[in-house]
N, CA, C and O of each residue as an XYZ file, in Angstrom:
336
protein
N      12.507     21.732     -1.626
C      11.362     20.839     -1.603
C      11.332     19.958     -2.860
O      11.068     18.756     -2.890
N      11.611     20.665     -3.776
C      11.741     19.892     -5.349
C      12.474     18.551     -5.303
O      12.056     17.451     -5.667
N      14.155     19.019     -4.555
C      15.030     18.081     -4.455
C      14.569     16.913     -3.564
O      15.269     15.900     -3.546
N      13.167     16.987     -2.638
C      13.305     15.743     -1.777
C      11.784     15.341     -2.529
O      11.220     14.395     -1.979
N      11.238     15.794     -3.420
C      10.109     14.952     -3.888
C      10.915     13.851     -4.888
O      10.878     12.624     -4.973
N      11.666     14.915     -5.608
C      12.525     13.908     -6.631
C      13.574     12.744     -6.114
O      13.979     11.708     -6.642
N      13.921     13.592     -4.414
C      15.033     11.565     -3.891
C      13.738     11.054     -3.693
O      13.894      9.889     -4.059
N      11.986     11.213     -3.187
C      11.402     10.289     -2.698
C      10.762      9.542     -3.870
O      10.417      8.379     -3.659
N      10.558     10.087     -5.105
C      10.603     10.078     -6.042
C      11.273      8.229     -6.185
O      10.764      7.109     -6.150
N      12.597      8.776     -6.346
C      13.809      7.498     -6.833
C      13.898      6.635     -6.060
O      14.158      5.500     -6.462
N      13.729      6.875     -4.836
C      13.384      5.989     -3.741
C      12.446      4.570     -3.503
O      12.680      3.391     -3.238
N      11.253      5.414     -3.762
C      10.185      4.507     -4.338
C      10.406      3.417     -5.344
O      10.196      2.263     -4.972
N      10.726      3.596     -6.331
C      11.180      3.352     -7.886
C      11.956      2.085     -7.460
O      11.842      1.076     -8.157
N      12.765      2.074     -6.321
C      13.346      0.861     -5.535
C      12.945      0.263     -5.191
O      13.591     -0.779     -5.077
N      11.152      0.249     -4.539
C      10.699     -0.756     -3.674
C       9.818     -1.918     -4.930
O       9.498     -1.687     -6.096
N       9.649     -3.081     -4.148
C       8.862     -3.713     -4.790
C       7.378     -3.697     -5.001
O       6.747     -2.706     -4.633
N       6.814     -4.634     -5.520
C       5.131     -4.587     -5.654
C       4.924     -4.439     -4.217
O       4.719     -3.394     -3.598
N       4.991     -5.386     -3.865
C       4.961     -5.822     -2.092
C       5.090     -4.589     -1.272
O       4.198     -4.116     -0.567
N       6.242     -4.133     -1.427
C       6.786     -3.233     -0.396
C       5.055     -1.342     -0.856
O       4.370     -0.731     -0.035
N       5.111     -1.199     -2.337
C       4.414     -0.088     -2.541
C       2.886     -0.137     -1.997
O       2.203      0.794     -1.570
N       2.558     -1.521     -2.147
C       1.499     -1.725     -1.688
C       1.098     -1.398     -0.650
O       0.128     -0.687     -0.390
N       2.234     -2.183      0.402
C       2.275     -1.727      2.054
C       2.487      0.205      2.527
O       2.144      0.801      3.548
N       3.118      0.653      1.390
C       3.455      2.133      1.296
C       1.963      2.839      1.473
O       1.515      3.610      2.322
N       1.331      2.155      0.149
C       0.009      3.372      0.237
C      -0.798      3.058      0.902
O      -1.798      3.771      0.980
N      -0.700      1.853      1.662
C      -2.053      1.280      2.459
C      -1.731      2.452      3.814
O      -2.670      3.007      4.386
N      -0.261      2.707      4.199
C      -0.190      3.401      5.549
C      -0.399      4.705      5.286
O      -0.714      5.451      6.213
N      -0.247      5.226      3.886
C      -0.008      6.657      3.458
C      -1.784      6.684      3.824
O      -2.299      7.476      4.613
N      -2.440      5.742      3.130
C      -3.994      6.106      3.319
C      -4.260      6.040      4.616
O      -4.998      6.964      4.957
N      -3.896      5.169      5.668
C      -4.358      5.223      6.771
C      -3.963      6.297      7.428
O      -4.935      6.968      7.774
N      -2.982      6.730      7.736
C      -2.544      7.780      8.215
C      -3.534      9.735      7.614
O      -3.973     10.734      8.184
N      -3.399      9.246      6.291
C      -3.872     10.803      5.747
C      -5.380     10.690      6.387
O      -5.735     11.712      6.975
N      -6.388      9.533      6.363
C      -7.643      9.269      7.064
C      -7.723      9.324      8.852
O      -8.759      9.169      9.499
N      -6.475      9.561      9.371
C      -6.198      8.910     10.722
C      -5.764      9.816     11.516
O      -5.761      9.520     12.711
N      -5.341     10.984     11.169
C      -4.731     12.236     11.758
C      -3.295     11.727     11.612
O      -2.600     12.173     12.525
N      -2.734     11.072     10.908
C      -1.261     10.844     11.000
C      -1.038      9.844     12.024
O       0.111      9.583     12.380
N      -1.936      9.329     12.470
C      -1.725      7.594     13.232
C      -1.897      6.750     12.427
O      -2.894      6.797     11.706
N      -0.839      5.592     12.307
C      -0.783      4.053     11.923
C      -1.048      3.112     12.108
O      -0.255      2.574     12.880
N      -2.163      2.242     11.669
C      -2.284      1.460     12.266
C      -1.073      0.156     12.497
O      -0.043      0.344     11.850
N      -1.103     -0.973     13.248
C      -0.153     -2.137     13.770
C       0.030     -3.020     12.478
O      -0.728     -3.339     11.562
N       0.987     -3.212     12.699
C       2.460     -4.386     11.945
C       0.978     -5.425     11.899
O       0.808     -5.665     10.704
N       0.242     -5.883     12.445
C      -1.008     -6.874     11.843
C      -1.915     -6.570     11.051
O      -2.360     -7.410     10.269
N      -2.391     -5.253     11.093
C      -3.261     -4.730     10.611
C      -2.799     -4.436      9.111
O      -3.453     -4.777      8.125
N      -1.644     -3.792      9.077
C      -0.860     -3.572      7.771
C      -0.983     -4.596      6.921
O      -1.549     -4.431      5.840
N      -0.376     -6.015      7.362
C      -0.158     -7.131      6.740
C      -1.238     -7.657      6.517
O      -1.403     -8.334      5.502
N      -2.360     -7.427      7.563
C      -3.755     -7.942      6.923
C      -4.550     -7.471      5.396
O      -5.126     -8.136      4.535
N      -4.292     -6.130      5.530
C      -4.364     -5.365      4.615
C      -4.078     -5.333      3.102
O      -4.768     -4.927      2.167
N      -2.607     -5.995      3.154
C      -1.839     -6.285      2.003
C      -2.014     -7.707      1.546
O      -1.600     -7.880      0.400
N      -2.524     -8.791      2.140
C      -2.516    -10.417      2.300
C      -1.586    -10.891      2.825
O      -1.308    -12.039      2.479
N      -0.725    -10.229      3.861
C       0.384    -11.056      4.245
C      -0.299    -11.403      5.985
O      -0.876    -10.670      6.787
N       0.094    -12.814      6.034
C      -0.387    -13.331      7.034
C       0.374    -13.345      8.216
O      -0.230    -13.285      9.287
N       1.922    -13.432      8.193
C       2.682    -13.518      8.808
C       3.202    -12.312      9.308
O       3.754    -11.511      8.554
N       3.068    -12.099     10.598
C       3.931    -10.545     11.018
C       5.149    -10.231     10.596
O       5.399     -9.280      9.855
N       6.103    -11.164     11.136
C       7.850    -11.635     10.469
C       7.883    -10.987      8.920
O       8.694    -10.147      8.530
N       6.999    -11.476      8.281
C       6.900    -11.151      6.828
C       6.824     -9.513      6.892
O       7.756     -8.728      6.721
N       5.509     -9.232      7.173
C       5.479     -7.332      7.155
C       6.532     -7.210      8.147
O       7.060     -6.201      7.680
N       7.282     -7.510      9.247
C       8.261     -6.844      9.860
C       9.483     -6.778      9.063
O      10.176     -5.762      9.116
N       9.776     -7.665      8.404
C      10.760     -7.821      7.432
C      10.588     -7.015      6.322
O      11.679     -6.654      5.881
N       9.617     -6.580      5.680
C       8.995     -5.564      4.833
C       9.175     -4.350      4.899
O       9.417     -3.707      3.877
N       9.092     -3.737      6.188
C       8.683     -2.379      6.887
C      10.373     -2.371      7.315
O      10.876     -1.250      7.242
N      11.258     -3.434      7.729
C      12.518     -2.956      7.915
C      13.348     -2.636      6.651
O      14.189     -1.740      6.596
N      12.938     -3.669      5.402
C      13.724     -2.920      4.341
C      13.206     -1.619      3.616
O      14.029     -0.958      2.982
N      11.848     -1.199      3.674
C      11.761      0.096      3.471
C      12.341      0.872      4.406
O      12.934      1.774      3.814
N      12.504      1.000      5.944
C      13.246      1.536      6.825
C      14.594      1.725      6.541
O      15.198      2.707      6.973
N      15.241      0.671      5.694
C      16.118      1.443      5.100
C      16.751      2.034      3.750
O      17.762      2.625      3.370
N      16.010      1.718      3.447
C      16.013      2.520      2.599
C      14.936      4.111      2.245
O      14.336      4.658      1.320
N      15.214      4.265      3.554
C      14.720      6.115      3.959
C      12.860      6.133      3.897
O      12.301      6.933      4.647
N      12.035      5.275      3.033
C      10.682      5.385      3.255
C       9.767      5.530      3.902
O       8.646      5.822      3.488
N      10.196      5.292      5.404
C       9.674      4.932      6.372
C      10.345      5.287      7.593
O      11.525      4.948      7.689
N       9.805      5.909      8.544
C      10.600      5.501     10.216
C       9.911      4.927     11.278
O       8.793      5.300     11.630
N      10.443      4.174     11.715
C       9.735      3.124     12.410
C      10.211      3.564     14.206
O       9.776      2.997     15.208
N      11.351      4.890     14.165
C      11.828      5.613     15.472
C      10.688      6.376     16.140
O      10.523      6.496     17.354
N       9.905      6.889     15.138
C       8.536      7.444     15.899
C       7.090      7.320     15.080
O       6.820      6.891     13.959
N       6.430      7.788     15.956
C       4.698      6.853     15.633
C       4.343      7.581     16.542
O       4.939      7.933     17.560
N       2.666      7.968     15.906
C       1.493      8.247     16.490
C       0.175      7.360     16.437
O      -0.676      7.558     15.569
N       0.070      6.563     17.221
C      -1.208      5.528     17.648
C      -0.475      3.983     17.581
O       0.721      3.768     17.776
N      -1.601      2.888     17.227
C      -1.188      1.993     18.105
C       0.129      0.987     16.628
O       0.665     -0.091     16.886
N       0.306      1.693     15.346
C       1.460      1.528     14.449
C       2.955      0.958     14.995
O       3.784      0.387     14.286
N       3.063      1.201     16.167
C       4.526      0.901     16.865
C       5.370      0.926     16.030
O       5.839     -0.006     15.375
N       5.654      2.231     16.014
C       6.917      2.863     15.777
C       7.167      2.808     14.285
O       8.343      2.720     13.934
N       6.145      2.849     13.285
C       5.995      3.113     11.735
C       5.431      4.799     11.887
O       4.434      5.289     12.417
N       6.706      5.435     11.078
C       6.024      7.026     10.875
C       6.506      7.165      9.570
O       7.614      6.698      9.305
N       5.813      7.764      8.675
C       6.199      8.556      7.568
C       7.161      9.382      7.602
O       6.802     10.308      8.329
N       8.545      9.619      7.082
C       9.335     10.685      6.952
C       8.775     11.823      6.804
O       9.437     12.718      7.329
N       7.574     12.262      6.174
C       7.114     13.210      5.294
C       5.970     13.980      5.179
O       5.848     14.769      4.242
């Protein structure tokens, strides 16, 4: 458990302002939400980004770089889940 706080840890440490922002806005929605996400609009509304393209483009480079999975989801988030 140690070893994957510390890769999520270093992980993070990678993303940008932008990208952490969008991180804790879903971490909060979700921990408030039963572990449902809210939608790729709602996110971006959230953060000031107006453009979906923009948060989709956002949410795919945290996707890869392990932060995020966007393969499964609970509520109307489409397909944004927390690894964790």
């Amino acid at each position: 458990m140690r070893d994957l706080v510390r890769e999520t840890e270093a992980t993070e440490e990678l993303l940008s302002e932008q990208q952490r922002r969008i991180l804790t806005r879903i971490r909060k929605w979700a921990a408030e939400h039963d572990g449902e996400t809210h939608s790729v609009w709602e996110i971006g509304r959230s953060v000031g980004l107006a453009s979906t393209s923009s948060i989709a483009y956002q949410l795919g480079q945290m996707e890869q770089l392990g932060v995020l999975d966007r393969s499964l989801s609970r509520g109307p988030g489409k397909g944004i889940a927390l690894p964790w």
